[in-house]
C-alpha positions in Angstrom: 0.0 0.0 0.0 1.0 3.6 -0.5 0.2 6.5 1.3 -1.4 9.4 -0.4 -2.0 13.1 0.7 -5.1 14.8 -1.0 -4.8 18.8 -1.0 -7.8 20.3 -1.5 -7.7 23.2 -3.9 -10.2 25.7 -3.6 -10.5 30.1 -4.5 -12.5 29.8 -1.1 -15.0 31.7 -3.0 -17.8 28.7 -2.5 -17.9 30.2 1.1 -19.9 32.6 -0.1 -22.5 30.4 -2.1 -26.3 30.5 -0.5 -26.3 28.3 2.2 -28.3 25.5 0.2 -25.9 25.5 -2.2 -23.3 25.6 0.3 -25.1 22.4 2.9 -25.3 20.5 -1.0 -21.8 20.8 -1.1 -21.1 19.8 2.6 -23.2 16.5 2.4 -21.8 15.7 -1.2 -18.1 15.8 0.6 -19.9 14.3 3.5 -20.4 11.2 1.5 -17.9 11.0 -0.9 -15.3 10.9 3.0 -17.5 8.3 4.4 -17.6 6.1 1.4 -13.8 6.1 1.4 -13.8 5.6 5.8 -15.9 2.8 5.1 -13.9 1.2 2.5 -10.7 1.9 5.0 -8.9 4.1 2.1 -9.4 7.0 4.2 -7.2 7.9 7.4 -7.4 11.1 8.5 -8.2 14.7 7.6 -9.3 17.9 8.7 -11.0 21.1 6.7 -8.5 24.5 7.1 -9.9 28.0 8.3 -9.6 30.1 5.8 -6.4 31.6 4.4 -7.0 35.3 6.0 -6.5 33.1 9.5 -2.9 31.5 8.1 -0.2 32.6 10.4 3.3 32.2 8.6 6.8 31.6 10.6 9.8 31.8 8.2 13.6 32.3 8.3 14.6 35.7 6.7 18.2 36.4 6.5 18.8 34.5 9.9 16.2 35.8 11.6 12.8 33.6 12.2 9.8 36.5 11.3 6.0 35.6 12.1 3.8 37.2 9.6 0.0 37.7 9.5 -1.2 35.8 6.6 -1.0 32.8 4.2 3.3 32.1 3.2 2.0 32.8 -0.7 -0.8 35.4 -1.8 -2.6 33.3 -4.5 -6.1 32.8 -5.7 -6.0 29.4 -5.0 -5.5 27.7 -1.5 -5.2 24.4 0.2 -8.6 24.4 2.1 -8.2 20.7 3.7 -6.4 17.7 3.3 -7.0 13.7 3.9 -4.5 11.2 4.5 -5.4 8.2 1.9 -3.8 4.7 2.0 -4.5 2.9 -1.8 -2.1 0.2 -3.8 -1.3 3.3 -6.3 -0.8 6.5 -7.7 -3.7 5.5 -10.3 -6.1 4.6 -7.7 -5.3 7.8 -5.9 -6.8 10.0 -8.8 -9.6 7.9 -9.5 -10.2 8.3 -6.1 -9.6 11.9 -6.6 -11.8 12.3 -9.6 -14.8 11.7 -7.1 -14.1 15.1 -5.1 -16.4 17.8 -6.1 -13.5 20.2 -6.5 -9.8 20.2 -6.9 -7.4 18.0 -5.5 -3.1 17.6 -5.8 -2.1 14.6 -5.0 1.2 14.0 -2.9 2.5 10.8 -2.5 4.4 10.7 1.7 7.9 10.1 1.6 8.6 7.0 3.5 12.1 6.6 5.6 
C-alpha cells in the first residue's frame, strides 16, 4: 500500500455560495469521506480555516519572522487535506476524480 495526501484546492470563493448551495456541497463531501472511511482508504483529515487566519513563521536572512497571513498570496489555497492509504498513484486520482472540486495529489515520503 502507499500512502497518499489529498490537498484540496479551492479560490475559497464557495464560502460565499447560498447556504443551500453551500449544505449540498457539505453533504456531497460528506459522503464522498464516508464512502472512502468505510472502504478503510481513508485515514485522517481535517478542513483548514480560511487563508485570512494563516499565520506564517519563516527564516529571513537568519532571523525567524511571524507574519500575519498565508506564506503565498494566491487565488487558489489548500482548504483541507485527507491522509489516503490505496495500492497506487492511479487509484489515488480515481479516487480523486470523485471530489467535487480540486485536488493535488502527494505521494508521503517514506524513511
Amino acid at each position: 500500500m502507499a500512502t497518499f495526501v489529498f490537498l484540496f484546492m479551492n479560490d475559497e470563493s464557495f464560502r460565499e455560495a447560498p447556504k443551500p448551495k453551500l449544505d449540498a456541497l457539505y453533504a456531497e463531501i460528506a459522503r464522498w469521506s464516508d464512502d472512502l472511511t468505510r472502504r478503510g482508504i481513508l485515514k485522517g483529515g481535517f478542513e483548514l480555516q480560511p487563508r485570512r487566519t494563516a499565520t506564517t513563521v519563516r527564516r529571513v536572512n537568519g532571523t525567524m519572522r511571524v507574519v500575519d497571513g498565508p506564506f503565498l498570496e494566491t487565488k487558489e489555497v489548500v482548504g483541507g487535506f485527507a491522509k489516503i492509504e490505496v495500492a497506487d498513484i492511479d487509484e489515488a486520482i480515481r479516487i480523486a476524480k470523485e471530489f467535487p472540486g480540486g485536488i493535488e495529489i502527494r505521494r508521503v515520503v517514506e524513511h
